[in-house]
C-alpha positions in Angstrom: 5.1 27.9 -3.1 2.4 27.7 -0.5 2.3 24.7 1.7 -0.4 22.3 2.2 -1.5 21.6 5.4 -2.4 18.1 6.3 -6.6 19.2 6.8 -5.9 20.9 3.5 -4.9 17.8 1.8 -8.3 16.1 3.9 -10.6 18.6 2.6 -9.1 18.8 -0.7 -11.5 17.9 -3.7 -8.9 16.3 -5.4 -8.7 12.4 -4.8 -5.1 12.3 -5.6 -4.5 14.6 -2.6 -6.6 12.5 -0.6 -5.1 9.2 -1.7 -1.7 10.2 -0.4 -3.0 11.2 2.6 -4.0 7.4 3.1 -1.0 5.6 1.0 1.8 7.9 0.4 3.9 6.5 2.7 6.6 3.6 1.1 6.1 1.7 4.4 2.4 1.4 3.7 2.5 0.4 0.3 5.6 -2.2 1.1 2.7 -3.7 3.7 0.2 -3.3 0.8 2.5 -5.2 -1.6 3.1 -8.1 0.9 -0.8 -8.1 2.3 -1.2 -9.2 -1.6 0.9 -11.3 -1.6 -0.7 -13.3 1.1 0.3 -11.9 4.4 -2.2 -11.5 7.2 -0.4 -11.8 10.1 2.1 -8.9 12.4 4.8 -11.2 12.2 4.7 -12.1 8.9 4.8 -8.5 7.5 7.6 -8.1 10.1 9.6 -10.9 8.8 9.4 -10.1 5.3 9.9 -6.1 5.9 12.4 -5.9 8.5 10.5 -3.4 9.9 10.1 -2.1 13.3 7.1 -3.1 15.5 6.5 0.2 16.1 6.4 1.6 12.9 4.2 -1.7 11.5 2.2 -1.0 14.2 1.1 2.6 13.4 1.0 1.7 9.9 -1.5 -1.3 9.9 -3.6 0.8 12.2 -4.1 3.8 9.6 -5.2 1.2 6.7 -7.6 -0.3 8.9 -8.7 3.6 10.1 -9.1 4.0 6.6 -11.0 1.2 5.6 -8.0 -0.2 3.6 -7.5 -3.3 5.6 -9.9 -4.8 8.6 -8.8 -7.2 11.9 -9.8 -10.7 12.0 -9.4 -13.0 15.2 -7.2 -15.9 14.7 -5.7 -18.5 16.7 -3.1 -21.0 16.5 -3.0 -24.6 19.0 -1.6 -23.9 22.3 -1.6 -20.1 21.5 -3.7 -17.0 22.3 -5.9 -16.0 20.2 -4.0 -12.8 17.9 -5.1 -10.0 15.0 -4.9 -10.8 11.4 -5.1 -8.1 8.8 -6.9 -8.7 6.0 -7.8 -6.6 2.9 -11.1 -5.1 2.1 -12.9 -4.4 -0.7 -11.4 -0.9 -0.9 -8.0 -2.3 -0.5 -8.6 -5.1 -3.0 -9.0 -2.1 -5.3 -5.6 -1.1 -4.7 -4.4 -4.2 -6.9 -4.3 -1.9 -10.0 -2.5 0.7 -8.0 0.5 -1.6 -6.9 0.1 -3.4 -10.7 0.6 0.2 -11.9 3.3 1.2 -10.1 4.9 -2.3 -10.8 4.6 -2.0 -14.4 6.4 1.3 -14.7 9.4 0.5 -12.3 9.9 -2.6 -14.6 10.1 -0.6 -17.6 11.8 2.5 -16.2 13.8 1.3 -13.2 14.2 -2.0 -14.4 16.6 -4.6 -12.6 19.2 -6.2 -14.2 18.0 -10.0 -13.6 14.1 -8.5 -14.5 11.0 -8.5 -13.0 10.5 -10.2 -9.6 7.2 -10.4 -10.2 4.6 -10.7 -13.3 0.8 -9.7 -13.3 -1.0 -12.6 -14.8 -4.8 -13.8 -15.3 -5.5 -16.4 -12.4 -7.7 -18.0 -14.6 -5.9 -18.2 -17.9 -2.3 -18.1 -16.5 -1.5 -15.1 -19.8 0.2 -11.9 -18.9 -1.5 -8.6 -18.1 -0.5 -4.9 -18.5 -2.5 -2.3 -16.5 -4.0 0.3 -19.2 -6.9 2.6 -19.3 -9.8 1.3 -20.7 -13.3 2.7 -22.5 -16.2 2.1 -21.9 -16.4 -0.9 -24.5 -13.1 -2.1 -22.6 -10.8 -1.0 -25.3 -7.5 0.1 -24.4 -6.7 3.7 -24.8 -3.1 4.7 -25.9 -1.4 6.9 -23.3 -0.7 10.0 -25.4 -4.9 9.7 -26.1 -5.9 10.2 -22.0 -6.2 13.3 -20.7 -7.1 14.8 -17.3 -10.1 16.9 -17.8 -11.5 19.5 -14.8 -15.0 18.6 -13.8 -16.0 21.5 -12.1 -14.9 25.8 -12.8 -12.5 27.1 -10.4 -11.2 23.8 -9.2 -7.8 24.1 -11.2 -6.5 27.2 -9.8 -7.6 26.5 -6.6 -5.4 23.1 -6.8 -2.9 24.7 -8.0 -2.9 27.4 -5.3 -2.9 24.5 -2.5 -0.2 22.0 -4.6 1.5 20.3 -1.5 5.4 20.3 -0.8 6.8 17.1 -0.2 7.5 16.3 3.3 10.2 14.1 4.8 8.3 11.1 6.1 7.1 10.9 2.0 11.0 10.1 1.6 11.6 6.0 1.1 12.7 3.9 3.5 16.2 4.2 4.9 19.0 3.1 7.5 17.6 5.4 9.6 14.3 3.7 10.2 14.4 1.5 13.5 15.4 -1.7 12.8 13.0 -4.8 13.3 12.7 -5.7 16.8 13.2 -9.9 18.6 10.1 -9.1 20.6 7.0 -7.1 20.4 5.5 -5.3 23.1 1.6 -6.3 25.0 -1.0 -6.2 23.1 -3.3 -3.0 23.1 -6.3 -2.1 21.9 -6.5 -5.7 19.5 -2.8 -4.9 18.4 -0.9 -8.5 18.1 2.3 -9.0 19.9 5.1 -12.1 18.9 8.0 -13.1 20.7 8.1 -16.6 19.3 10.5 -17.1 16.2 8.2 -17.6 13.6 9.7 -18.6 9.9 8.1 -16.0 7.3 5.4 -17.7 4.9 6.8 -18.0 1.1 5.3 -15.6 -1.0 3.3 -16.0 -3.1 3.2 -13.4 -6.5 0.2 -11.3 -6.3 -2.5 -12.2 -9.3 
């Protein structure tokens, strides 16, 4: 099987491809999960991740590369002023994505004390499932959606470029660097904590 390069996956006309280019990493969508659930700042994602400033680092700055997330200025009394990361409207979209993937890991890797979590109507309080939709807004079963080719040639060309996996798709593990006490100077807008700040509560994502 032919592997695909990382400026194949770019240039690729299929926007799975270039989705996973952007969120395929479990790191990213841990900081996705928790950016919806109300985290803006470097050390609260930290807290609640246990993940290493480094690593944090690089990862908030590809989602705002990618238009995912953006930096907003903040301050705190008798503190300099620091980066938060907040979601745009492209990440905002990426509510159905999580949703999705939250849905099918409660029914297919279910835990035994159940969901942590459950998708509801902020205005109405009932609970949602993500589902394809017509256009009247009708649910469509499953078995009914299909993935239709929009353009000649374009399947066997994707199928003559389908990607390998690649290690750093694998999930986190032990061998990740583990959260740091301090984080180094700022650069470039980056924030850097070396007070002990207790992590926000969470709150569930809507």
């Amino acid at each position: 099987m032919r592997r695909t390069t990382r400026r194949a996956m770019l240039d690729t006309e299929c926007s799975i491809q270039r989705s996973l280019e952007v969120i395929g990493d479990p790191w990213t969508v841990l900081v996705l999960r928790e950016a919806f659930s109300g985290g803006t700042r470097f050390v609260d994602f930290q807290t609640r991740l246990g993940i290493s400033t480094d690593l944090l680092t690089d990862r908030l700055a590809r989602l705002v590369e990618a238009g995912i997330m953006e930096r907003r200025p903040y301050s705190e009394p008798g503190k300099r002023a620091r980066n938060g990361y907040h979601l745009t409207p492209a990440g905002e979209d990426l509510r159905v994505v999580l949703g999705s993937l939250q849905q099918w890991g409660d029914l297919h890797r279910p835990h035994e004390a159940g969901p942590s979590v459950e998708r509801r109507s902020r205005e109405t309080g009932e609970h949602l499932a993500v589902a394809f939709v017509n256009e009247t807004g009708n649910a469509v079963p499953l078995e009914e959606v299909v993935f239709v080719w929009t353009r000649p040639g374009t399947e066997a060309a994707a199928h003559e470029s389908e990607p390998a996996l690649s290690e750093s798709q694998a999930a986190p593990s032990e061998s990740e660097p583990a959260a740091s006490e301090s984080e180094p100077a700022p650069s470039e807008g980056e924030p850097a904590t070396t007070e002990n700040t207790a992590a926000e509560p969470e709150t569930a994502p809507a």
